[in-house]
C-alpha positions in Angstrom: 138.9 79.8 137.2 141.1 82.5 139.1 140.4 85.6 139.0 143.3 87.7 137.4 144.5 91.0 139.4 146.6 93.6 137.9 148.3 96.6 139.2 147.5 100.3 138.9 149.4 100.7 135.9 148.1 97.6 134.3 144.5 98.3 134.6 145.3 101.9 133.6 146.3 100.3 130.5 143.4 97.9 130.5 141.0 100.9 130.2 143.4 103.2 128.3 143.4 106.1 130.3 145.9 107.3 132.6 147.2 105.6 135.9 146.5 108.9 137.7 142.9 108.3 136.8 142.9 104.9 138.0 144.1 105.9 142.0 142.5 109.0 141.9 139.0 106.7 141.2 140.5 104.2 143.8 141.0 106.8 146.7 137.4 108.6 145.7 136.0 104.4 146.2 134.5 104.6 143.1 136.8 101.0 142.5 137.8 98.9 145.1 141.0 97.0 145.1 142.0 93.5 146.5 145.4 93.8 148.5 146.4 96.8 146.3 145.7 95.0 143.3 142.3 95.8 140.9 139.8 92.9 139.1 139.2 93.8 136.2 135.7 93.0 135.7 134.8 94.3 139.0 136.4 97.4 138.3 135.0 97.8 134.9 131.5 97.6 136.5 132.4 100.1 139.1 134.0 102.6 136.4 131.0 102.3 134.8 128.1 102.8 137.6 130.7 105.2 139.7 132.1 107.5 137.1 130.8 110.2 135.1 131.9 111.4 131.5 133.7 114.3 131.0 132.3 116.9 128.6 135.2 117.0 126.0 135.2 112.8 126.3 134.7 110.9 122.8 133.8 108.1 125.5 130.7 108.0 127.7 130.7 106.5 131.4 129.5 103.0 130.7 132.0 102.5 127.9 134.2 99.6 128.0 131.8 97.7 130.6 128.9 97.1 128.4 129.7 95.1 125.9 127.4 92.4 123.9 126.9 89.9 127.0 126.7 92.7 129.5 123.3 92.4 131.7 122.9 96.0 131.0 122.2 95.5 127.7 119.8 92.4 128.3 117.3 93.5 130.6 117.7 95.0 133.7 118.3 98.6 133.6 118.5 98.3 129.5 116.0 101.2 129.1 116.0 103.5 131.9 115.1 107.5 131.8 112.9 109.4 131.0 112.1 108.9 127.3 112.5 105.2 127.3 110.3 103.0 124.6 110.5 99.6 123.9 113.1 99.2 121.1 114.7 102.4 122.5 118.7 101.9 122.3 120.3 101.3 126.2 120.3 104.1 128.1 124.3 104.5 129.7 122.6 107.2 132.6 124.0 109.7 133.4 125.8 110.3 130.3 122.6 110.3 128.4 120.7 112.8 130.0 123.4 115.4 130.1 124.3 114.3 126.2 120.1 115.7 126.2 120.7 118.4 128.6 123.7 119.8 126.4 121.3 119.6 123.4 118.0 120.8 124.5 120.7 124.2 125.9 122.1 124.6 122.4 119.0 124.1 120.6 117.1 127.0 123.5 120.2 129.0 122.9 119.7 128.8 118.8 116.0 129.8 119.3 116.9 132.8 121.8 119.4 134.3 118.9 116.7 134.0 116.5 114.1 135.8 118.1 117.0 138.5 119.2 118.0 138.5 115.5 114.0 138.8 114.5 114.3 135.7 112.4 111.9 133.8 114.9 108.4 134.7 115.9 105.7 133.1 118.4 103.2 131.1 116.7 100.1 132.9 118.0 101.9 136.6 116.9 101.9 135.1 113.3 98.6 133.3 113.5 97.0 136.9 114.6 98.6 138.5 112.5 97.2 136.3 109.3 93.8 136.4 110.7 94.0 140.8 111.1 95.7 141.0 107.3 92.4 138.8 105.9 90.4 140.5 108.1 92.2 143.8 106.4 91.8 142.5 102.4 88.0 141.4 103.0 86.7 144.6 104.7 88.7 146.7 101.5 86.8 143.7 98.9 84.0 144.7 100.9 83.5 148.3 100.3 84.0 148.1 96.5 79.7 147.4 95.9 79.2 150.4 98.4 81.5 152.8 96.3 80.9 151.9 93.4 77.2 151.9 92.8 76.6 155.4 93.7 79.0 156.3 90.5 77.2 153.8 88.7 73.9 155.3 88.9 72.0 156.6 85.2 75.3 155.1 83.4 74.0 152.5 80.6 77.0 151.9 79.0 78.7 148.6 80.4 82.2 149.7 79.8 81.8 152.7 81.7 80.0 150.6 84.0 82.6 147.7 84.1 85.3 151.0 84.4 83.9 152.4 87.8 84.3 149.2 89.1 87.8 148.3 88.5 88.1 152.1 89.5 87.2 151.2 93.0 88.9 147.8 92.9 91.9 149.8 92.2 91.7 152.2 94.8 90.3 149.3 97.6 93.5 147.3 96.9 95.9 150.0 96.9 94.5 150.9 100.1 95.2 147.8 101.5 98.4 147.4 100.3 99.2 150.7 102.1 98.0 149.6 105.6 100.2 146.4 104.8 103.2 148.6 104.1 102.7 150.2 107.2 102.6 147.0 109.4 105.5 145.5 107.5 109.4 146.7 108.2 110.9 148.7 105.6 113.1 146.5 103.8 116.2 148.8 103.4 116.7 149.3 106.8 116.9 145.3 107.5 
């Protein structure tokens, strides 16, 4: 079977992109040409390997060279990077990793407004602060026997008994719900 060649303008066509495109890749070498004139499939395969994706591209790098009975797709080089797993879809290089880059960027820069914004704290800040506010609401539970059984002392009556007590329940909890106020931020200046 020959091998078919076609012009600038008719590969440009082949890979739907401009014919500026196609001699600015052929005078970077990132094709090579056969007296002037480009094979297709070799081409394809160079575009491919040679030629990174622009940001704003809907296509990636390897697009239009791997198709369904492609190598790349079959073995060698199928899962390559990084994060690769068997079962993992083909990696196309380059175009991956900065398709990760550009996420793992937005998602730092979605984290860094949220913690500006006070929306987002670290994990060990929170975890302290549970254990301290616990810490807070036993030690006011606590105190409750010590206060009350001094006021409880030559009363018989069980309501006046049972009155104390909720008397100094009262006053533990409101306590601790005033050191919580304090630590909190006052919700009318947020």
């Amino acid at each position: 079977m020959a091998v078919q060649l076609l012009s600038k303008a008719a590969y440009a066509r082949h890979r739907g992109c401009d014919e500026k495109a196609v001699r600015k890749a052929i005078a970077e070498g990132r094709i090579s040409t056969i007296d002037g004139k480009i094979d297709p499939e070799v081409a394809d395969i160079q575009w491919a390997k040679n030629t990174r994706a622009r940001a704003d591209s809907k296509r990636t790098a390897g697009s239009g060279a791997t198709d369904a009975g492609s190598p790349l797709l079959e073995g060698e080089g199928a899962a390559s990077g990084p994060n690769s797993a068997p079962g993992a879809p083909a990696s196309n290089g380059y175009a991956d990793y900065r398709a990760m880059r550009e996420k793992a960027d937005a998602e730092m820069a979605v984290r860094a407004n949220l913690k500006d914004a006070g929306l987002l704290v670290e994990r060990a800040q929170v975890q302290r602060g549970a254990f301290d506010v616990v810490r807070a609401f036993r030690d006011s539970v606590m105190v409750i026997g010590q206060r009350a059984a001094p006021r409880c002392i030559g009363l018989a009556d069980s309501r006046e008994i049972e009155h104390v007590i909720v008397d100094e329940t009262r006053k533990a909890l409101e306590g601790f719900e005033a050191r919580m106020a304090a630590l909190l931020p006052n919700k009318e200046t947020t």
